[in-house]
C-alpha positions in Angstrom: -25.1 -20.7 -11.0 -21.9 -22.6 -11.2 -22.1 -23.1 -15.2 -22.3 -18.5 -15.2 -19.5 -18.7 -12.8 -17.5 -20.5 -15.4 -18.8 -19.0 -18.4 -18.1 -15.4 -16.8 -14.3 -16.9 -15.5 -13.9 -18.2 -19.5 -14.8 -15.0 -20.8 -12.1 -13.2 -18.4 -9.6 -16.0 -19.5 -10.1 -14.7 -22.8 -10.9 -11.0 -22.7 -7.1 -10.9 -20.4 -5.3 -12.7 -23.2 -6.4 -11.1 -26.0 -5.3 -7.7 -24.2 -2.0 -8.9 -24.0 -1.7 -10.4 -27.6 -3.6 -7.2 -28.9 -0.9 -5.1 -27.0 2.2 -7.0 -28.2 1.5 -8.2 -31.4 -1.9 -5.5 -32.4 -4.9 -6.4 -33.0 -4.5 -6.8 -36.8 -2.1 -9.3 -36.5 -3.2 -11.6 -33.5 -5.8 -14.2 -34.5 -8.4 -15.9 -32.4 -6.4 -18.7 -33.0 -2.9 -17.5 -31.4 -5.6 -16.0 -28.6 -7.3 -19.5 -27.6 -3.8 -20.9 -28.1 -2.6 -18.5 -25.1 -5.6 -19.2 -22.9 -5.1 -23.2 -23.4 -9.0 -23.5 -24.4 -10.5 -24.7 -27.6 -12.0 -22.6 -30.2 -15.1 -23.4 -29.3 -15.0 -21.5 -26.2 -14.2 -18.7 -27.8 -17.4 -18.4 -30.5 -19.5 -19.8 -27.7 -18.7 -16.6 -25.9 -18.1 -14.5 -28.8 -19.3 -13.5 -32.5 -16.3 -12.5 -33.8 -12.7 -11.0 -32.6 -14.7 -7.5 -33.3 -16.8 -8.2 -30.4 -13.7 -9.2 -28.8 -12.0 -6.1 -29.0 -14.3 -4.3 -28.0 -14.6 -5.9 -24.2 -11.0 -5.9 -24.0 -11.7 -1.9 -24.7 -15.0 -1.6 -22.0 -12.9 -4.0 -19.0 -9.0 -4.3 -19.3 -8.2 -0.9 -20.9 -11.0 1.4 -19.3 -9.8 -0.3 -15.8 -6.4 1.0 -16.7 -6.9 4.1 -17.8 -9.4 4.3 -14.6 -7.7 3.8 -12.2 -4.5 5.2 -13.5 -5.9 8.5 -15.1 -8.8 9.3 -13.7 -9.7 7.8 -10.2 -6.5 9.8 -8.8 -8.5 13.0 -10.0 -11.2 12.5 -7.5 -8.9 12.5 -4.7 -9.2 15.4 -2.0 -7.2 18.5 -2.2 -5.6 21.3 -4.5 -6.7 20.9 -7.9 -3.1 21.2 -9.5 -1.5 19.3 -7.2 -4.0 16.7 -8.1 -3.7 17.0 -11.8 0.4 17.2 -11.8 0.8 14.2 -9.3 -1.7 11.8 -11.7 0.4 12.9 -14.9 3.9 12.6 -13.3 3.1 9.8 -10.6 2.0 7.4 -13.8 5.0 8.9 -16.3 7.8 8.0 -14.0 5.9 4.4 -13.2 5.8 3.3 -16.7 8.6 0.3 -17.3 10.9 -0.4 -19.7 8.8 -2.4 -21.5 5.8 -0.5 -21.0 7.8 2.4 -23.2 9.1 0.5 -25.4 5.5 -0.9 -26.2 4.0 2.3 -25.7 -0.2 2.8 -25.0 -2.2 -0.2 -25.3 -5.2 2.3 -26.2 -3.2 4.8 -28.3 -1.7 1.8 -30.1 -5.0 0.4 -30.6 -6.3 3.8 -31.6 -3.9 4.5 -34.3 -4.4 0.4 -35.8 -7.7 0.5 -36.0 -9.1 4.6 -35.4 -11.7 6.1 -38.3 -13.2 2.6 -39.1 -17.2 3.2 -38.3 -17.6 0.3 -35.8 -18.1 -0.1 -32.4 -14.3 -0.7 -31.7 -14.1 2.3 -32.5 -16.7 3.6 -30.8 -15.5 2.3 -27.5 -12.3 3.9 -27.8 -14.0 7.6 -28.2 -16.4 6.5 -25.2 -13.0 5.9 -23.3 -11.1 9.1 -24.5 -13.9 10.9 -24.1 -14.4 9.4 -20.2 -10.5 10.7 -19.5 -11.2 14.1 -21.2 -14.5 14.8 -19.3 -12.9 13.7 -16.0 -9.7 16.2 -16.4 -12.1 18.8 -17.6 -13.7 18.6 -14.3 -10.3 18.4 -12.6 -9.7 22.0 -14.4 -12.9 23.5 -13.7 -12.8 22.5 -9.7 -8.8 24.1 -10.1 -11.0 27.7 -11.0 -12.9 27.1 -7.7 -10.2 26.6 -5.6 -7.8 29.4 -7.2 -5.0 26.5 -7.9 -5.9 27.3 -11.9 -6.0 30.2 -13.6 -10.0 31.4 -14.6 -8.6 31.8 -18.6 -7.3 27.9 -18.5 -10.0 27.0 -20.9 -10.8 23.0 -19.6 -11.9 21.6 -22.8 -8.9 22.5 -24.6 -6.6 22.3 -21.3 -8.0 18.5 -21.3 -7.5 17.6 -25.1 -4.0 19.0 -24.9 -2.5 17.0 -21.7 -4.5 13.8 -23.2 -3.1 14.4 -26.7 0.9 15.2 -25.4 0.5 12.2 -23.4 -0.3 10.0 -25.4 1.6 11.3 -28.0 5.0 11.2 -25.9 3.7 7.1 -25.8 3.9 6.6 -28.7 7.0 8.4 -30.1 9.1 6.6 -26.9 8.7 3.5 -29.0 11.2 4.9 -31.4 13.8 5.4 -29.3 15.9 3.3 -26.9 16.8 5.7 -24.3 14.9 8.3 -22.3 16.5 11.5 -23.6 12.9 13.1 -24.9 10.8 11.2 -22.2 12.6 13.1 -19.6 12.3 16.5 -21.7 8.8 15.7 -22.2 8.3 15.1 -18.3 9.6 18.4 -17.6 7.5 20.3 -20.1 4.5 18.6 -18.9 5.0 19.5 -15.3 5.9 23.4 -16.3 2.8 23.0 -18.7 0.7 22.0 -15.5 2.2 24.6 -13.7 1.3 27.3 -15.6 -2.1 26.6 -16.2 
């Protein structure tokens, strides 16, 4: 029992890091090396717990970035009440709380996604899984919003859902380029009269 305990607390050690050294330096470019380096453990440890950084990658996907994207993205959208008031206070409560570092790095999973997206491996089938998971969840958001009258019956939820994912993500990303908040704030605006109107 205690050698699982410490197996499963190494494996954390190292899934954590390499989250942090994928996000910062991509995933490309950070070697299990510079990872076990981080985490103060030999390089044993790490292919006694894993095959290769591949299989690395893709806990850091299943754990650390599904947990953030979870509880960030789609736990709020379970929460009682209106449906729109639900969906606009997930989007804008998580836009205003990103930091400056966390724009000027931009997604973790949309960075990730862009590095590494259309190679056929499971990598990259764990970021679908997770996209998918956010999509399917704000589709229900939308769908429970035609219930309750807070969204319009022509809001179509599939494509309602691709397109807040997509702009989201895609306002990440292009924040990196800049080093003030001009479009972020013009983006946070059209988001919320996006919502609005739905």
């Amino acid at each position: 029992m205690e050698q699982e305990l410490k197996t499963e607390a190494t494996r954390n050690l190292i899934t954590e890091t390499a989250f942090m050294q994928f996000y910062k330096n991509g995933f490309k470019a950070t070697s299990v090396n510079e990872i076990m380096k981080a985490t103060g453990l030999s390089k044993g440890a790490f292919y006694h717990n894993f095959k290769n950084k591949d299989e690395l990658g893709v806990l850091v996907v299943k754990t650390a970035l599904n947990k953030r994207i979870y509880q960030a993205m789609i736990e709020p959208l379970y929460a009682e009440g209106e449906a729109k008031t639900i969906l606009k206070t997930t989007f804008l409560n998580k836009f205003q709380a990103f930091t400056s570092d966390e724009k000027l790095m931009g997604c973790p999973v949309n960075n990730l996604i862009n590095e590494i997206g259309g190679s056929q491996n499971l990598l990259n089938e764990a970021l679908k899984d997770l996209i998918e998971s956010w999509v399917k969840a704000l589709v229900q958001i939308i769908e429970r919003g035609h219930k309750d009258g807070s969204i319009k019956q022509e809001t179509n939820p599939q494509q309602a859902a691709i397109y807040l994912v997509s702009s989201f993500e895609g306002m990440r990303g292009i924040r990196k380029l800049y080093s003030d908040d001009t479009n972020w704030n013009a983006y946070r605006f059209a988001l919320e009269n996006y919502i609005d109107q739905l």
